[in-house]
C-alpha positions in Angstrom: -89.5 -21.4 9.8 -89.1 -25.1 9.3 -86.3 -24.4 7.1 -84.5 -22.5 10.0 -84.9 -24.6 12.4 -83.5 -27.7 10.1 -80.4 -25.7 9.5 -79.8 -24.7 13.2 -79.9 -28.3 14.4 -77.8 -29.5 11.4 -75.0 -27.1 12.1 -75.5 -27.9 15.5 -74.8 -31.4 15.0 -71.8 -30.4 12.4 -69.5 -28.5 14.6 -67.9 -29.0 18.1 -69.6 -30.3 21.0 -68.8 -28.3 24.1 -67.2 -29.8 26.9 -67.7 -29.1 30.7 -64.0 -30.0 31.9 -60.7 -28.9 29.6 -58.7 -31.9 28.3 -55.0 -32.4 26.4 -55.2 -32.9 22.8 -52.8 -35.2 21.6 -53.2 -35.7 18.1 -53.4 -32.1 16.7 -53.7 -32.7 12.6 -52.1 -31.0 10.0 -48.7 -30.6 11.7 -50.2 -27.6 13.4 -47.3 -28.5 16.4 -44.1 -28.3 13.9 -42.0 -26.3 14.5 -41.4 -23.8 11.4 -38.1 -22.0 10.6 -38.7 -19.3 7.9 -34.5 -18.1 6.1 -34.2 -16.4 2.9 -31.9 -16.8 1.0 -30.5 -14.4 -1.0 -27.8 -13.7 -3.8 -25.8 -10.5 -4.0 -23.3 -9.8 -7.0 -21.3 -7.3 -6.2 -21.1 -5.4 -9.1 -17.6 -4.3 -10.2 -16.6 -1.0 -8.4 -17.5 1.7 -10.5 -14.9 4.4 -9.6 -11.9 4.9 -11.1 -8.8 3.3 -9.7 -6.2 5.5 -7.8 -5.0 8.1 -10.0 -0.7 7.0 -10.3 2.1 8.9 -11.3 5.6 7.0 -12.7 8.8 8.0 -11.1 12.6 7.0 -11.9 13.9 5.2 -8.3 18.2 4.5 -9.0 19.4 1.2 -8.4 22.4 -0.6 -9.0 23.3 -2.9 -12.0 27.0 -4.2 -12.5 28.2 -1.1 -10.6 26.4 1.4 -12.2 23.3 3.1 -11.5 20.2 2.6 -13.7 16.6 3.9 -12.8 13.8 1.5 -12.2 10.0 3.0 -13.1 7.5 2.7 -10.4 4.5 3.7 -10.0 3.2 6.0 -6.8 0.0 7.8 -6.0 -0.1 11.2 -7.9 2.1 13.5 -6.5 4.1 11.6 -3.9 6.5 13.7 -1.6 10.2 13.2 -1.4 9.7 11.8 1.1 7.7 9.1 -0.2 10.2 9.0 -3.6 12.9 8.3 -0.4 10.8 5.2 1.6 9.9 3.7 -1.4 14.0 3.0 -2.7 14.9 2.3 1.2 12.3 -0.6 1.0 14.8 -2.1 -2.0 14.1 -3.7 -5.1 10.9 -2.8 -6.9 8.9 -6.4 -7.0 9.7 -7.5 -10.5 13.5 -6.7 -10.0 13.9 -9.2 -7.2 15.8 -12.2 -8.6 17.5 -10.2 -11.0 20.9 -8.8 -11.7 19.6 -5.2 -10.0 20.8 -4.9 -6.3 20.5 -1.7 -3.7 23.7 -0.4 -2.3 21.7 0.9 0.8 22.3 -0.7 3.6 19.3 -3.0 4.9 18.0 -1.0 7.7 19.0 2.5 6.5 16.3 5.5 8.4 16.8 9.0 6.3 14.2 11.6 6.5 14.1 14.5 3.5 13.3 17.8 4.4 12.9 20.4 0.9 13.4 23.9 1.1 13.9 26.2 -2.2 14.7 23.3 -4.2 17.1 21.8 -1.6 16.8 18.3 -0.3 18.4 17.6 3.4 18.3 14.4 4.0 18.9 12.9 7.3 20.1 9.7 7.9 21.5 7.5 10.5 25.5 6.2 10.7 25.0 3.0 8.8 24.6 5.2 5.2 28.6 5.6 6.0 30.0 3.0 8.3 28.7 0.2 7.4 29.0 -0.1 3.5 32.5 -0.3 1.3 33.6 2.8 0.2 32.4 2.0 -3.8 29.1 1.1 -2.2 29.3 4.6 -0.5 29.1 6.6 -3.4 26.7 4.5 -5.0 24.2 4.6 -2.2 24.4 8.3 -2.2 24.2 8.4 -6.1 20.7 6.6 -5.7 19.6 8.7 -3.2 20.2 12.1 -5.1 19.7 10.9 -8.5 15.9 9.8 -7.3 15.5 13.2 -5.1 17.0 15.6 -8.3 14.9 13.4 -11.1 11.9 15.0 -8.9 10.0 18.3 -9.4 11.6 20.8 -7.3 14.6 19.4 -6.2 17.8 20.7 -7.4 20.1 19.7 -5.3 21.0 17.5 -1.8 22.9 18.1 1.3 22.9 15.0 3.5 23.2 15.0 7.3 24.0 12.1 9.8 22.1 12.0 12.9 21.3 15.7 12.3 25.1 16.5 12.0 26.5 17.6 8.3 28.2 15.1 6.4 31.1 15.5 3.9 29.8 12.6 0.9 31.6 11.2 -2.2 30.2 12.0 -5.5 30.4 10.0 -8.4 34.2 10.9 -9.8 35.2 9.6 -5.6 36.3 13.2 -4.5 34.4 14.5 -1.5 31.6 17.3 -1.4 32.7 18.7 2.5 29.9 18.8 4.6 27.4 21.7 4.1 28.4 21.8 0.6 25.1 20.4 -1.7 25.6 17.6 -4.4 23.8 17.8 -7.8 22.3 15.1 -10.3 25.3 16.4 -12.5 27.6 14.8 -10.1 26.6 11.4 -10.6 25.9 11.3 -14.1 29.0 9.4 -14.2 27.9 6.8 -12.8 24.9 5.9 -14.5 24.5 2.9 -17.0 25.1 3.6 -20.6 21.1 3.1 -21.3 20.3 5.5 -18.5 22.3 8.1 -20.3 
């Protein structure tokens, strides 16, 4: 019992004594007033992406070199429409031909739209594809557009169409198909640079 009592007042004595009135402690130790900030930081590779890149398919676009035509290879998604085959030579020179000898006879800001129907191509464009070009130019910009239609599968041959209206065109030998009358990849072969042949 002595041995209780002994630790009771010792323990008493050890810890805090107990006040009547509350009072402001100032000195609190250990930093127990800091403010903390907890951040991770963390590292993410991104690992390379593990799917297979677009599948692409190569397709002969026409473009002019020393006043012939010539194709240029580019590559397109798999299976691109005519009409793709078409906005892809009105937006001119592929990017590794710029700077070279290879030019576009379209003119700048040429629209056309391509509609295919049992192999044949109508493709609609606006004035400029005939007013505003030379008359060599002319049959070179039509050359380009139906050698790269008739180089695709399904298309045999082109009429062309101006503002919805048909258009008589020259082919490659100068004489004019009338209007209505479709154009062929044979009649521009003439035309084509002595490699392309």
């Amino acid at each position: 019992m002595a041995a209780a009592l002994f630790i009771a007042l010792v323990g008493a004595s050890c810890g805090p004594s107990t006040e009547k009135t509350a009072r402001v402690v100032v000195d609190v130790p250990f930093g127990l007033t800091a403010s903390t900030s907890t951040s991770t930081t963390t590292t993410s590779v991104v690992p390379p992406s593990t799917f297979p890149s677009e599948p692409t398919e190569s397709i002969a676009l026409f473009f002019v070199l020393d006043d012939r035509l010539t194709p240029a290879i580019l590559d397109l998604p798999l299976d691109p429409s005519p009409q793709q085959a078409l906005d892809t030579l009105l937006d001119g020179l592929p990017r590794y031909a710029q700077g070279s000898v290879i030019r576009t006879a379209l003119p700048e800001r040429l629209t056309a739209t391509v509609l295919v129907s049992r192999g044949l191509a109508v493709v609609d464009t606006d004035t400029s594809l005939l007013t505003e070009i030379s008359p060599v130019d002319q049959r070179l910009a039509i050359g380009q557009i139906v050698l790269t239609l008739t180089s695709r599968p399904g298309i045999g041959q082109v009429t062309f169409t101006v503002d919805g209206k048909p258009q008589a065109v020259p082919r490659g030998g100068g004489d004019l198909a009338p209007a209505n009358q479709p154009v062929a990849y044979d009649d521009y072969v003439s035309l084509l640079d002595n490699d392309a042949n």
